[in-house]
ZAPALUM-351773 format. One record per residue: residue in three letters; z, x, y of N, C-alpha, C in turn. Coordinates in pm, whole numbers, plus 50000, padded with zeros to 5 digits. Layout:
! residues N
AlaZXYZXYZXY
...
//
This chain:
! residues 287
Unk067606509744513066456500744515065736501944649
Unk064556501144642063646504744777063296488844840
Unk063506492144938063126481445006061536470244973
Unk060976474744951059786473244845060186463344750
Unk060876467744650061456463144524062036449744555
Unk062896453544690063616444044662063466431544760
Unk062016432444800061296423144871060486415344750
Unk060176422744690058886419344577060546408544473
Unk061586412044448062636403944369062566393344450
Unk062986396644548063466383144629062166369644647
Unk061026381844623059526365044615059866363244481
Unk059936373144380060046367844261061056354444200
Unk062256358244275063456347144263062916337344272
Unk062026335244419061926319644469061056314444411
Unk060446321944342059216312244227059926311244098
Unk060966311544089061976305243981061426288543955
Unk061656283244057061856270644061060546262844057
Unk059626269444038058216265443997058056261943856
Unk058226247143838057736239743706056976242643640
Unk055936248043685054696250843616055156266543499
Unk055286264043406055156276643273054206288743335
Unk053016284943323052006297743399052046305943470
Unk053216300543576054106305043695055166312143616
Unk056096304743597057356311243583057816322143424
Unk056386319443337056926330143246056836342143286
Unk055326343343373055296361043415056066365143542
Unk056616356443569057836355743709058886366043601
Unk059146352943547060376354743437060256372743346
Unk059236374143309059306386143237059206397843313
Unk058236396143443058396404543533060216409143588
Unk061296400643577062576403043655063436410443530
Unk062636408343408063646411643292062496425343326
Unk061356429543320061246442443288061836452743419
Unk062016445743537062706453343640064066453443662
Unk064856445743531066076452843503066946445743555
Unk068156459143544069536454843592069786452143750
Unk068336462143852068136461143993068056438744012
Unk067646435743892067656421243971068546412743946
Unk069376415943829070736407243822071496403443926
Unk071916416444064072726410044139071936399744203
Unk070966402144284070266392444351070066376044257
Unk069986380644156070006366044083071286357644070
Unk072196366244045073436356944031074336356144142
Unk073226360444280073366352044458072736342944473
Unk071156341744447070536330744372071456318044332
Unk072296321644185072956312044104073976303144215
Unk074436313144292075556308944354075276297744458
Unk074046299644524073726295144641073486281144583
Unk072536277044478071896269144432072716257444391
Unk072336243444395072706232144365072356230744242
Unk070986232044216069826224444108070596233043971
Unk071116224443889070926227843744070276233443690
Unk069296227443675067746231343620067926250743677
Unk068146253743747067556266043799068326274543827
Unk070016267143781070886278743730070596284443588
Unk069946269243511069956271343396068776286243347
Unk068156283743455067096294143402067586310443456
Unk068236310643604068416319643603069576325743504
Unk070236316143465071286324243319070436328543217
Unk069336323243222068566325143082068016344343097
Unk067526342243256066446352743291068266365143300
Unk069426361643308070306369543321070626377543184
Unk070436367643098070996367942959069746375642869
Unk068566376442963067406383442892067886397942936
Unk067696400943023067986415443086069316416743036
Unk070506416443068071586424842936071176425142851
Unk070546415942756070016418242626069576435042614
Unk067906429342723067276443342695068276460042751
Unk069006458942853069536474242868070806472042747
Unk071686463342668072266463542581071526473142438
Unk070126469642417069076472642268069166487642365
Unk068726488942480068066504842526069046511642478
Unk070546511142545071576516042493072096519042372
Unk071606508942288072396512042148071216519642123
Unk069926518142123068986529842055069346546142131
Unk069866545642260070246557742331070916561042251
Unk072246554742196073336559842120072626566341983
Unk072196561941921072116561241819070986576641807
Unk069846572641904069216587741883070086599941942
Unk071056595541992072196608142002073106608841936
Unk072656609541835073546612141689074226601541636
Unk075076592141757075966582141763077416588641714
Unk077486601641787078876607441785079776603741805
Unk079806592241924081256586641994081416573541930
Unk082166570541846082286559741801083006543941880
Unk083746552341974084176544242055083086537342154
Unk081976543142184081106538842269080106532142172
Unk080026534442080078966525142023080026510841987
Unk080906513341933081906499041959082036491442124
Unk082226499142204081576494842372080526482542364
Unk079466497442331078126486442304078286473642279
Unk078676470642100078976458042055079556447242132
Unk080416451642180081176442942243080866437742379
Unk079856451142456079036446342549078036432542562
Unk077866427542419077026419742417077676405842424
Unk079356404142368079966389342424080386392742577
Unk080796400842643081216410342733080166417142804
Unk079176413042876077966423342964078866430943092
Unk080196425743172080526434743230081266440143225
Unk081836443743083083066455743011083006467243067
Unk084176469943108083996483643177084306492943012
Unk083666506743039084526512042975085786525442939
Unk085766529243069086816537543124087786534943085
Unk088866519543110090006517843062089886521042891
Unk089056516342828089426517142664089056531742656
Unk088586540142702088316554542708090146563542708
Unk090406557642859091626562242866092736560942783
Unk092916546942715093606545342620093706553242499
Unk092586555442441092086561642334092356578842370
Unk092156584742496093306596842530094136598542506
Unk095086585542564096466585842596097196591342435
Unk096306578042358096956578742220096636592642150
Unk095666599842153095236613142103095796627242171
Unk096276622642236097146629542303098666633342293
Unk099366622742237100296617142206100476623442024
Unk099546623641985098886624341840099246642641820
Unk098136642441908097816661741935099256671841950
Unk099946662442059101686670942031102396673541956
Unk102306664541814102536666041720101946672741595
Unk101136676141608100176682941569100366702041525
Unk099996705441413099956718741409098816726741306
Unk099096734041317098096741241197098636740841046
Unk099976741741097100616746640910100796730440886
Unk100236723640921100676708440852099456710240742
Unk099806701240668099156697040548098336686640580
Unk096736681240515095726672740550096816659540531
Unk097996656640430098506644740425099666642840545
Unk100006649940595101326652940699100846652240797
Unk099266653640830098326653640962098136636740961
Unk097576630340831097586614340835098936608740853
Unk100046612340874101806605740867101536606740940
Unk101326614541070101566618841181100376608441273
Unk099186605341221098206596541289099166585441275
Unk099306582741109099806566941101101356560941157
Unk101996572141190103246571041264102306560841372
Unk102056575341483101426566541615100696552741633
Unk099716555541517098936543041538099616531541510
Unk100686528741413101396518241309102556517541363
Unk103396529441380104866526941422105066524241534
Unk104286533441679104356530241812103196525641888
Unk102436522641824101346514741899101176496941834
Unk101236500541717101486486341656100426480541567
Unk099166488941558098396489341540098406478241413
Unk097206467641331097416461441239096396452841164
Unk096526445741108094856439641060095916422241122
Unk094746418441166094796404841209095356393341099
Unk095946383641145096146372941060094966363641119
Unk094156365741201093006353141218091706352741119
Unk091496341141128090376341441000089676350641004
Unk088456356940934087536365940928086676361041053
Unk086266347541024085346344441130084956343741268
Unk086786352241277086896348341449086136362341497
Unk085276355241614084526370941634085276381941771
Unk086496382141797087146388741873087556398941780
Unk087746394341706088186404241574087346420641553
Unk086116416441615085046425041610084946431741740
Unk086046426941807085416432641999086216443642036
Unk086066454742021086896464542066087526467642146
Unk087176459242290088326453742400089656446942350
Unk089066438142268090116427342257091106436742139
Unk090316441742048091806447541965092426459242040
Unk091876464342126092616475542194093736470542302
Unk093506456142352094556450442425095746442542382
Unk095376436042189096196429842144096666440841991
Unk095956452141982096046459741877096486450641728
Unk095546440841751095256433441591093966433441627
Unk093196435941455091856434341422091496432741292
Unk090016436041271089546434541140089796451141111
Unk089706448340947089576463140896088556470940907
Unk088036468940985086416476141054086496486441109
Unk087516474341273087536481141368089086490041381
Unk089936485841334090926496441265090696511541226
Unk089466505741121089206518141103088226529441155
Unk087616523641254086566528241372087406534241452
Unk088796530241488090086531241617090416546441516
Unk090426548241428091186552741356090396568641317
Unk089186567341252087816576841277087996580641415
Unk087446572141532087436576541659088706590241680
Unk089996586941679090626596641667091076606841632
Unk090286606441498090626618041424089486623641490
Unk088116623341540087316630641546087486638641643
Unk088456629541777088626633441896089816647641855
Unk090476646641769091516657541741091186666041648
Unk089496666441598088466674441518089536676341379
Unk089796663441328090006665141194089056657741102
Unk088836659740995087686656740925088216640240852
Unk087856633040900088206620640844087386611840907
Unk086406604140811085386596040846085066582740749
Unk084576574140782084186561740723084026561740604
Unk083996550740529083356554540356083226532640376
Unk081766535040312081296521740342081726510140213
Unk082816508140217083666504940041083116485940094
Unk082606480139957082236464740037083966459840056
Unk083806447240100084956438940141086586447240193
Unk085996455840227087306464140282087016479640336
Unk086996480740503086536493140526088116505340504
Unk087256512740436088506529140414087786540240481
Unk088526549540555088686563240524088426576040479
Unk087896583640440088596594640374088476613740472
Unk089366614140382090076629540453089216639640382
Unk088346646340410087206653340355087236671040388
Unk086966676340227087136692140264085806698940184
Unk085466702840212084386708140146084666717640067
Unk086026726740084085936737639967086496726139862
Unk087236714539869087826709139763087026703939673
Unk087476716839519086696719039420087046705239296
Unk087736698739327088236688839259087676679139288
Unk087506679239356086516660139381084796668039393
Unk083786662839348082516665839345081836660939480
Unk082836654239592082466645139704082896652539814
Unk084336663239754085036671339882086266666339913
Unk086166646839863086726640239930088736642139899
Unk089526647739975090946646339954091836633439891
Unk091426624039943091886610439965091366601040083
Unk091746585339992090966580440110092386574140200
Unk092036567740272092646559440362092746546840416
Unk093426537240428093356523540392093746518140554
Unk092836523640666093226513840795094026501240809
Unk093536493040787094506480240738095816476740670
Unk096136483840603097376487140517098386499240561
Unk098066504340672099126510040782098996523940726
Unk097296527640705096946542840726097776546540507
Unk097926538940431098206538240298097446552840254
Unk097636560740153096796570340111096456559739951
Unk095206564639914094416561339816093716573339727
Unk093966570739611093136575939548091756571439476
Unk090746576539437089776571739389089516566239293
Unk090776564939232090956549239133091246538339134
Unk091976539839260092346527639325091336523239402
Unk090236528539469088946523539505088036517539375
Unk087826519739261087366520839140087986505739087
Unk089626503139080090356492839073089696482839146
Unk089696484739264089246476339367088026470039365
Unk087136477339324085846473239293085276463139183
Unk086036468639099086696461938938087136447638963
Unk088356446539034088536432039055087386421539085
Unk086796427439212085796415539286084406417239201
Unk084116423439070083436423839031081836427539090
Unk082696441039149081546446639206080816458639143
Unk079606461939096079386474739040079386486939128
Unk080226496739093080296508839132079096515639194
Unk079056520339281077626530839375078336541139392
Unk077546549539435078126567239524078266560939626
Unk077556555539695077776554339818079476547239889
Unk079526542439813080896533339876082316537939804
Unk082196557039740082956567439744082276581039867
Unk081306577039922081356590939987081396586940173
Unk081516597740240081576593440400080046589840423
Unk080426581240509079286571740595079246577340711
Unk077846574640780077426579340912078596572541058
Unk078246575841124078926562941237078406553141282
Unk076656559841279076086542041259075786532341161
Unk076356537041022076656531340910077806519840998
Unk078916526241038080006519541077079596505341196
Unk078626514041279078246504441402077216490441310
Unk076296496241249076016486041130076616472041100
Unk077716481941022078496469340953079576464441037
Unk079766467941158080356460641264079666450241305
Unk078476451641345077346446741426077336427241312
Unk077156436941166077066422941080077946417741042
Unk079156422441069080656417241074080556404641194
Unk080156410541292080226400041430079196390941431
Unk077996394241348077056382241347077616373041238
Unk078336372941129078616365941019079676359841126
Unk080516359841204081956354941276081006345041392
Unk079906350741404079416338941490078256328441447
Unk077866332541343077096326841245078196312741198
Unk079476313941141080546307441070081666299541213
Unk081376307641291081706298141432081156290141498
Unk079786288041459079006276741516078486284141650
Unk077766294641636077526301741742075996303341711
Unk074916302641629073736310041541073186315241667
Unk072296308241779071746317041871072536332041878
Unk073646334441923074646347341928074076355241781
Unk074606345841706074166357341577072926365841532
Unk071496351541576070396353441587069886367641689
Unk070756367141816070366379141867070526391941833
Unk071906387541771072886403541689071406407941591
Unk071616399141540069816400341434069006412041492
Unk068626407141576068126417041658068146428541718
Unk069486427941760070136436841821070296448941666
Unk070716445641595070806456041466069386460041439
Unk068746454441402066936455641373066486469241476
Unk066716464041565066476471741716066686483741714
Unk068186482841717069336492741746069826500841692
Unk070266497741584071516500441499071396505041378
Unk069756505041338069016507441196068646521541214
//
């Protein structure tokens, strides 16, 4: 930051506290379009300050700017293919979480693919390659679907299931994608309603018209499935059958229905502003 800048923040700060609207909205929008350079200075601002009133606003003017480099980011991701699935889960979670690092959940997600990879060979079979994920992920990591309500929105935070390795079947199966991709095996999302799966995908395989091998049941400790048992499934909840929710999904299909996973958990938690932004944030972002 140039000295300039950060003369021109520091007048900007002190007309915070100017009552007058006329004043303080183009104050106010001026600090959100100059970014993340004015957060620290603001929340020295926060610190110093007595007045309520003018913490209250600078949380507001804080909570505007993550917003906006949160939307820049997920559209960054997203016009870059949105390859890393782990980082667009980052994202998400960036938004209950603005100062998530994300190195540690990076490293983790090594450690375990790594761990994965030793075991690993060529002459294994596409189903002996999933034993071998679902060992690690299920037997020695612990990996699992949550007993907390749907609504709880940690469920959705990819910090939090990577530190307590319980979650929703979302992000299970995002943890789960993420790794296979990192160990370039072909296994990706399939957007099935009320339950995210799997599947293990080959393109010469002349038997399925989709490619698809089998699917995979994150939640149910990496389970193999066949496509009748998706078909079953559908059947029960009286859902009508699509292509779509037998074939692989994008990764921002996945970031999607994460995104509206976590707005429904804060929507049903008595949170709506939060959800209202997710609103946004998907509209924005994530579409």
């Amino acid at each position: 930051m140039t000295e300039e800048n950060h003369k021109e923040l520091e007048a900007l700060i002190s007309l915070l506290e100017d009552p007058d609207h006329q004043v303080f909205d183009p104050v106010a929008d001026r600090l959100i379009e100059l970014g993340e350079n004015a957060v620290v200075l603001l929340e020295r601002r926060w610190e110093m300050t007595l007045k309520p009133e003018l913490q209250q606003k600078i949380e507001n003017v804080i909570k505007q700017i993550q917003f906006k480099v949160l939307k820049r980011g997920m559209q960054t991701w997203k016009q870059g293919g949105g390859e890393d699935l782990l980082f667009g889960a980052y994202l998400v979670a960036r938004f209950h979480y603005p100062d998530l690092e994300y190195d540690p959940m990076k490293k983790l997600m090594e450690k375990i693919r790594q761990d994965i990879w030793l075991e690993l060979n060529n002459d294994l079979t596409a189903l002996e390659k999933v034993k071998v994920i679902n060992y690690f992920m299920y037997d020695i990591h612990h990996f699992n679907k949550s007993l907390k309500k749907a609504h709880t929105p940690q469920l959705y935070l990819i910090n939090h299931v990577l530190d307590t390795f319980k979650g929703s079947p979302v992000l299970l199966g995002l943890i789960y994608a993420e790794l296979a991709r990192r160990l370039k095996l072909p296994i990706y999302g399939v957007n099935l309603p009320r339950n995210f799966v799997l599947c293990y995908y080959d393109q010469d395989y002349v038997e399925d018209p989709n490619g698809i091998l089998f699917y995979i049941n994150p939640s149910d400790r990496g389970n193999v499935l066949g496509v009748k048992e998706l078909k079953h499934f559908l059947k029960q909840l009286g859902i009508e059958e699509k292509e779509a929710y037998f074939q692989p999904c994008s990764n921002i299909d996945i970031i999607e229905r994460l995104i509206i996973n976590l707005q429904y958990a804060y929507d049903r938690s008595g949170q709506p502003e939060k959800a209202q932004s997710l609103r946004n944030l998907l509209r924005n972002g994530a579409q």
